[in-house]
C-alpha positions as CSV (number, residue, x, y, z in Angstrom):
1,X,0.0,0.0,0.0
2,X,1.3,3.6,-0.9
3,X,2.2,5.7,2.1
4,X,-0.3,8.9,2.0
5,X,1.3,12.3,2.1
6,X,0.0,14.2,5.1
7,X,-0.4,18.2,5.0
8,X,2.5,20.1,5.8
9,X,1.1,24.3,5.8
10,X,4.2,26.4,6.2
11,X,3.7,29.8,8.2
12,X,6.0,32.6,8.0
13,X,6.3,34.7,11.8
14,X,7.5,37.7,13.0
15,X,8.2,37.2,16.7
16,X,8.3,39.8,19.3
17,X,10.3,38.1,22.7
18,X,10.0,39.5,25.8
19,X,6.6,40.8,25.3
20,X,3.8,41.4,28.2
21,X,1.6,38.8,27.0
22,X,1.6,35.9,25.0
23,X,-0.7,37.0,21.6
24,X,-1.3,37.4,18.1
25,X,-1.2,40.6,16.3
26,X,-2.2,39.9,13.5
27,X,-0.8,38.6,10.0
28,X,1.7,41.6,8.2
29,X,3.2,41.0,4.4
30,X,7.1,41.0,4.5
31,X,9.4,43.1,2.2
32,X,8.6,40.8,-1.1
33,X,4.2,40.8,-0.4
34,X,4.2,37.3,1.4
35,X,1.5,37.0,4.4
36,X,3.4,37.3,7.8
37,X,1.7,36.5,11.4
38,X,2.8,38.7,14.2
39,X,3.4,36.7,17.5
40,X,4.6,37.9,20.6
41,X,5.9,35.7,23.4
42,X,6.8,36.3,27.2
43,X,9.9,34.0,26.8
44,X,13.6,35.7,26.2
45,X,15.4,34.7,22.8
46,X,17.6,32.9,24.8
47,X,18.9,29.2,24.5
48,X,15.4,28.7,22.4
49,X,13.0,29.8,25.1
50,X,11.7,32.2,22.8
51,X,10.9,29.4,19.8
52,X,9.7,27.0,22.6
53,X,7.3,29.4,23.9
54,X,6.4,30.1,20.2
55,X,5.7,26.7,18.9
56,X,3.7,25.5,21.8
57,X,1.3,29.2,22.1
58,X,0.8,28.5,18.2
59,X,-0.1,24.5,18.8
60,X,-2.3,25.9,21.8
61,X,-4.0,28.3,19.1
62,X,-4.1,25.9,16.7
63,X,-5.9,23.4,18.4
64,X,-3.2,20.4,17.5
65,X,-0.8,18.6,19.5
66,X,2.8,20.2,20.0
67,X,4.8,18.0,18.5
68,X,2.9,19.0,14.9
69,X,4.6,22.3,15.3
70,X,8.0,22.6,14.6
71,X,10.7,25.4,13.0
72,X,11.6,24.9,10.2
73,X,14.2,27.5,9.9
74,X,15.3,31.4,11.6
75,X,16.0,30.3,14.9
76,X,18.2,33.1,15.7
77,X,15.9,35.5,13.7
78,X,13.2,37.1,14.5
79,X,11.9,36.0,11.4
80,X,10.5,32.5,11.6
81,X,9.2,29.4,9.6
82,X,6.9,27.2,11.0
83,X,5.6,24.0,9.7
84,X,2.3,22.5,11.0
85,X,2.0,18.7,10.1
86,X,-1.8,17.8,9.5
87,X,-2.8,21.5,8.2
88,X,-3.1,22.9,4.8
89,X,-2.1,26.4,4.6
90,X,-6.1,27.7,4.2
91,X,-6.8,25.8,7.7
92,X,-3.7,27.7,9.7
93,X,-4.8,30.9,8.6
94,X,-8.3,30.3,9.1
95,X,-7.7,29.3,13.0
96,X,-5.5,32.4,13.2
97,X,-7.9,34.9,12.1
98,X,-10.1,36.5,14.3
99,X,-13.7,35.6,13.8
């Protein structure tokens, strides 16, 4: 039997460390016109307690277990890419936008 591809949706992120709350603001467009969710975290961007923070707030908000959210790459940036195993691309944005 042939192995079915599951969803991967990739999600760029501009994260804010240190913040006062945990939250979304919102999705942006970066430099070149690509959608970009601003996230901010209480955690410091130190030894990855920032992207821990991150990855676990957007499984929270996404309703799916941890582990199905992972970076992908920036993790010294504040710019961020996130893949979410199990999601297309339309269902992440649609759980991150206000309703």
């Amino acid at each position: 039997m042939g192995q079915t591809k599951s969803m991967t949706a990739r999600l760029a992120i501009k994260l804010t460390p240190r913040a006062a709350a945990d939250r979304i603001d919102g999705w942006d467009v970066d430099p070149d016109g690509r959608p970009v969710l601003k996230v901010r975290v209480r955690a410091q961007p130190v030894e990855g307690e920032a992207n821990a923070a991150l990855t676990a707030f957007l499984a929270k908000a996404l309703n799916v277990p941890k582990r199905d959210v992972t970076l992908a790459r920036g993790g010294q940036s504040r710019l961020k890419m996130i893949e979410v195993e199990g999601l297309s691309d339309a269902e992440v944005r649609d759980r991150l936008s206000p309703h």
